[in-house]
C-alpha positions as a Python dict, from the first residue, in 0.01 Angstrom:
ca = {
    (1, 'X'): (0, 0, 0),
    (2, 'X'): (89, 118, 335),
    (3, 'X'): (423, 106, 514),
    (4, 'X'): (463, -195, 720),
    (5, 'X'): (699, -143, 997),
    (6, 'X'): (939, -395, 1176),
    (7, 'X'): (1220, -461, 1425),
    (8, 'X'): (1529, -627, 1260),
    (9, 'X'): (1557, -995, 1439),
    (10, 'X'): (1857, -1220, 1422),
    (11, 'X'): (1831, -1389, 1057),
    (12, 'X'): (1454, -1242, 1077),
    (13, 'X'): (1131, -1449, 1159),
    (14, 'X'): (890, -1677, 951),
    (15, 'X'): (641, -1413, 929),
    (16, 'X'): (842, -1116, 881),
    (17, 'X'): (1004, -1282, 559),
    (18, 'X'): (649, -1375, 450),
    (19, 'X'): (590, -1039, 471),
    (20, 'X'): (875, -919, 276),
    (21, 'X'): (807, -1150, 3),
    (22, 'X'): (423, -1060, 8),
    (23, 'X'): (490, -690, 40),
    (24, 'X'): (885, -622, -57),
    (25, 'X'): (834, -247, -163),
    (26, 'X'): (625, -133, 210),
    (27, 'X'): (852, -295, 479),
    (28, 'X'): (1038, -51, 655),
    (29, 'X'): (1256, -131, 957),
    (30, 'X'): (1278, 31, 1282),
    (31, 'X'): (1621, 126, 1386),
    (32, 'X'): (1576, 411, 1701),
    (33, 'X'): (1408, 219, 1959),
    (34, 'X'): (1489, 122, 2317),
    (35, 'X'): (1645, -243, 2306),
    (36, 'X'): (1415, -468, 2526),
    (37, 'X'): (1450, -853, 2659),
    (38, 'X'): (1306, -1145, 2529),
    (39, 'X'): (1250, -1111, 2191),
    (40, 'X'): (1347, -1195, 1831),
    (41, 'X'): (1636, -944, 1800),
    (42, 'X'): (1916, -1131, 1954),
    (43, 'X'): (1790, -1477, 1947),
    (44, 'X'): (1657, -1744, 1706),
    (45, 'X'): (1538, -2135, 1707),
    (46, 'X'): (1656, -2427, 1504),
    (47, 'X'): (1552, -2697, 1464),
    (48, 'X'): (1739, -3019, 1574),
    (49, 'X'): (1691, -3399, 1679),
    (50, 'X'): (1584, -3299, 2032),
    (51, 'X'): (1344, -2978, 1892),
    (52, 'X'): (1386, -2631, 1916),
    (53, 'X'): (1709, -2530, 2003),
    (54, 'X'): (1733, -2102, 2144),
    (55, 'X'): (2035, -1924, 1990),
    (56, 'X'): (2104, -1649, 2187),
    (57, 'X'): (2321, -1355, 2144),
    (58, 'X'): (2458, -1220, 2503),
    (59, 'X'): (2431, -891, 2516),
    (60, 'X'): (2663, -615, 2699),
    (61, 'X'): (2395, -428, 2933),
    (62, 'X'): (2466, -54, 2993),
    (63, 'X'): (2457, 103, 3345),
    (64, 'X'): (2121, 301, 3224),
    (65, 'X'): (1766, 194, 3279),
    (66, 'X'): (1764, 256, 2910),
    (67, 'X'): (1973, 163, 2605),
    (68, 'X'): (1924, 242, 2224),
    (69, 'X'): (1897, -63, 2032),
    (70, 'X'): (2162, 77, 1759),
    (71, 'X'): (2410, 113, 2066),
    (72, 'X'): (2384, -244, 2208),
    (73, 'X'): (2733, -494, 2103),
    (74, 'X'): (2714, -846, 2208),
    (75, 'X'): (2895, -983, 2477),
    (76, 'X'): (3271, -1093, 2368),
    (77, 'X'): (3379, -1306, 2690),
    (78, 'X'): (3093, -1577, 2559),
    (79, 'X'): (3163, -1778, 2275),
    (80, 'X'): (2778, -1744, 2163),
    (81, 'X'): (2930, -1729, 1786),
    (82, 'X'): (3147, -2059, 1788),
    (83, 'X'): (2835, -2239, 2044),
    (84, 'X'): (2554, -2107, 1705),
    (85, 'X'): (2788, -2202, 1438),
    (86, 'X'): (2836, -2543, 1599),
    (87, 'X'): (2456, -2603, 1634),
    (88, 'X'): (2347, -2501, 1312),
    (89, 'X'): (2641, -2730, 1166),
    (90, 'X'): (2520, -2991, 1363),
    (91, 'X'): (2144, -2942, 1295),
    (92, 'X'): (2170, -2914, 911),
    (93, 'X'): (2478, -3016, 758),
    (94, 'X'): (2248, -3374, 627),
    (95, 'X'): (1989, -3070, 492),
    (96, 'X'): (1963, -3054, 125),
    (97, 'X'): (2052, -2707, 61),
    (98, 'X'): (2314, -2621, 371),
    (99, 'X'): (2638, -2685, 179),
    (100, 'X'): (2508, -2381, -70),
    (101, 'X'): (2528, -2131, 208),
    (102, 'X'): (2791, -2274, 447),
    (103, 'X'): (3049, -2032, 330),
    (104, 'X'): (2848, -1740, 310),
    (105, 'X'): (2713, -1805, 644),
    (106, 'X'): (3027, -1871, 817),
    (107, 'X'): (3137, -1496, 844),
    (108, 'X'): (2846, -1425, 1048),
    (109, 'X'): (2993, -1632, 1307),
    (110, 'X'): (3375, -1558, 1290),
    (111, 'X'): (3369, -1262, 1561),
    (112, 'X'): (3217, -1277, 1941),
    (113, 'X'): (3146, -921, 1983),
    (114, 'X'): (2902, -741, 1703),
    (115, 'X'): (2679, -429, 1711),
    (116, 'X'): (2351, -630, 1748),
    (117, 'X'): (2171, -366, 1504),
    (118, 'X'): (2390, -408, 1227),
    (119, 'X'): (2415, -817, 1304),
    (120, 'X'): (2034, -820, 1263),
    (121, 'X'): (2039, -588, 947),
    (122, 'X'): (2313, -793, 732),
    (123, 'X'): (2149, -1092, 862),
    (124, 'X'): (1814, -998, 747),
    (125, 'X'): (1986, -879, 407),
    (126, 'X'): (2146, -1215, 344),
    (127, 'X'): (1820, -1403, 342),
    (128, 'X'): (1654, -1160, 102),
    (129, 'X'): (1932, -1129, -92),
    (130, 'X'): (1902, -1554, -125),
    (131, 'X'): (1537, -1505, -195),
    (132, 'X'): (1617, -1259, -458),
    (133, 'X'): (1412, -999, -282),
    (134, 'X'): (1551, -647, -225),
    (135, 'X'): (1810, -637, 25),
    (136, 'X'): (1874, -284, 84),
    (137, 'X'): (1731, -241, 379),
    (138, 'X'): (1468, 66, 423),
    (139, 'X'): (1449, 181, 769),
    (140, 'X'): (1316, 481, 985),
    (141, 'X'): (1447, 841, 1018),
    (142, 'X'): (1281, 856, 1428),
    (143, 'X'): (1116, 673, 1615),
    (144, 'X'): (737, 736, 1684),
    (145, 'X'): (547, 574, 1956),
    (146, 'X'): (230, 616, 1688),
    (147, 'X'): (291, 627, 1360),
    (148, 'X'): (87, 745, 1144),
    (149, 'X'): (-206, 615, 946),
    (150, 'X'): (-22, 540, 646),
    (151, 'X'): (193, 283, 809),
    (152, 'X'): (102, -74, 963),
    (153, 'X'): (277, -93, 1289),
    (154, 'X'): (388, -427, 1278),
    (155, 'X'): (688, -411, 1542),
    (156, 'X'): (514, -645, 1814),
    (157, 'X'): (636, -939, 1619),
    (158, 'X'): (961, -885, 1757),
    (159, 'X'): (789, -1043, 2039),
    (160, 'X'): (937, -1404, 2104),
    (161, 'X'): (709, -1487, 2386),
    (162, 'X'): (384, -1377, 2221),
    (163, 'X'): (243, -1708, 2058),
    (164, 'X'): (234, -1641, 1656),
    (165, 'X'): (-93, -1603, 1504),
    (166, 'X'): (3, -1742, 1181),
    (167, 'X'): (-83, -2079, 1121),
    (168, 'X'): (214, -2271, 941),
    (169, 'X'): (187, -2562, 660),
    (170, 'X'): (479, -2841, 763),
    (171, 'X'): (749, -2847, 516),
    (172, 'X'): (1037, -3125, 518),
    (173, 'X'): (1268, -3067, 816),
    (174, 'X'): (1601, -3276, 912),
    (175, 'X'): (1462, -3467, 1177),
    (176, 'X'): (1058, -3459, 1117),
    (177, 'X'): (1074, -3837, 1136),
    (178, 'X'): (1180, -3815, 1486),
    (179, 'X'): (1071, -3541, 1620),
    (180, 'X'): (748, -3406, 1409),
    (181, 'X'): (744, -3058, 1268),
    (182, 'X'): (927, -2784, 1456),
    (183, 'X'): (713, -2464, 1475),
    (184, 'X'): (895, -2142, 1523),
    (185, 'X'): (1228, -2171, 1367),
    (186, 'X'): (1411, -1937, 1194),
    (187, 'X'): (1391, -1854, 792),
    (188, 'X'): (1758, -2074, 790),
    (189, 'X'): (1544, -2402, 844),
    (190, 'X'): (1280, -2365, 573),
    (191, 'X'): (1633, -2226, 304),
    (192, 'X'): (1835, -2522, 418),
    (193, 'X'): (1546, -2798, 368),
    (194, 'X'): (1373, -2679, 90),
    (195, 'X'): (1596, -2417, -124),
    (196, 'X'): (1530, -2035, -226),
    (197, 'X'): (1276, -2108, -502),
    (198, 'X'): (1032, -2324, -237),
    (199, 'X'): (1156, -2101, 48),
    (200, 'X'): (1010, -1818, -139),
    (201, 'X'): (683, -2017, -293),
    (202, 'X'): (643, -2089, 96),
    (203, 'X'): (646, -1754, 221),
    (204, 'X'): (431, -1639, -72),
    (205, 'X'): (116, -1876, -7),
    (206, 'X'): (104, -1778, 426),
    (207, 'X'): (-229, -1619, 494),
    (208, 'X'): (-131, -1318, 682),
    (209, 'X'): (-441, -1137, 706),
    (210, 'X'): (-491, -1233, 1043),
    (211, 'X'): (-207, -940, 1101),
    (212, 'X'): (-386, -644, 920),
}
């Protein structure tokens, strides 16, 4: 199997833990690039009873037209990590499987300023360590604008304005009744609804051919 290679997102994505489950021993992470707007690495969706609900990390922009994504720390005069905490709370604490993971969650909200990298790494970690999936993280030695033909360059994912080409089967959510299924939520929504073993059943049966 080839390399598959991805950005670290905040908690991850749908798709990328689909692939992790589906492929745990070829994904390898991209930590050298350029940190760019609107997409999955500082942000995330829940679900809640008026939809999708953005979480957001602020970011601290350097005076550069350019800025490693390694280097970037959140912005620590925003409350960002009480305002997520409170929404996912809010959002799942009637969820079946929430109260398993409150207290392990919690310290990923207990500081306003992080390296964004390293948020996005542990982050990613703590779902596949839930999942019972290898959690040490592989990731890149450079960065290459092509890699080569033993790897799948996967890293336009990261994309959160790029409509996903995966098609999703709708699982139990908190508030389905009222507001339907909520597409493009983070990994936390399908763990706190459904548990690790259906989490990872789930991830195992998405068709993601369409990416390959």
């Amino acid at each position: 199997m080839q390399d598959i290679l991805l950005h670290p997102t905040y908690f991850g994505t749908l798709t990328q833990m689909a692939l992790c489950v589906q492929y745990p021993e070829a994904i390898v992470w991209e930590i050298h690039d350029n940190y760019q707007k609107q997409t999955f690495r500082n942000r995330c969706y829940i679900a809640t009873n008026q939809g999708s609900l953005l979480l957001s990390i602020p970011i601290q922009h350097s005076q550069g037209a350019r800025q490693r994504t390694k280097e970037v720390l959140s912005e620590s005069s925003e409350k960002w990590n009480e305002l997520h905490w409170k929404s996912i709370v809010t959002a799942y604490r009637s969820s079946p499987f929430f109260e398993f993971y409150e207290d392990d969650l919690y310290p990923f909200f207990e500081h306003g300023q992080v390296e964004l990298l390293e948020h996005c790494k542990k982050s990613i970690s703590f779902i596949l360590k839930v999942l019972q999936l290898p959690n040490e993280l592989r990731t890149t030695s450079s960065y290459e604008v092509s890699p080569n033909e033993n790897t799948i360059d996967l890293r336009e994912l990261v994309n959160a304005k790029s409509k996903s080409k995966i098609a999703l089967t709708p699982y139990p959510q908190v508030f389905d009744t009222v507001c339907g299924f909520v597409e493009g939520v983070s990994p936390l929504d399908l763990l706190f609804n459904v548990g690790p073993k259906e989490t990872r059943s789930y991830l195992e049966q998405i068709d993601l051919s369409v990416l390959f």
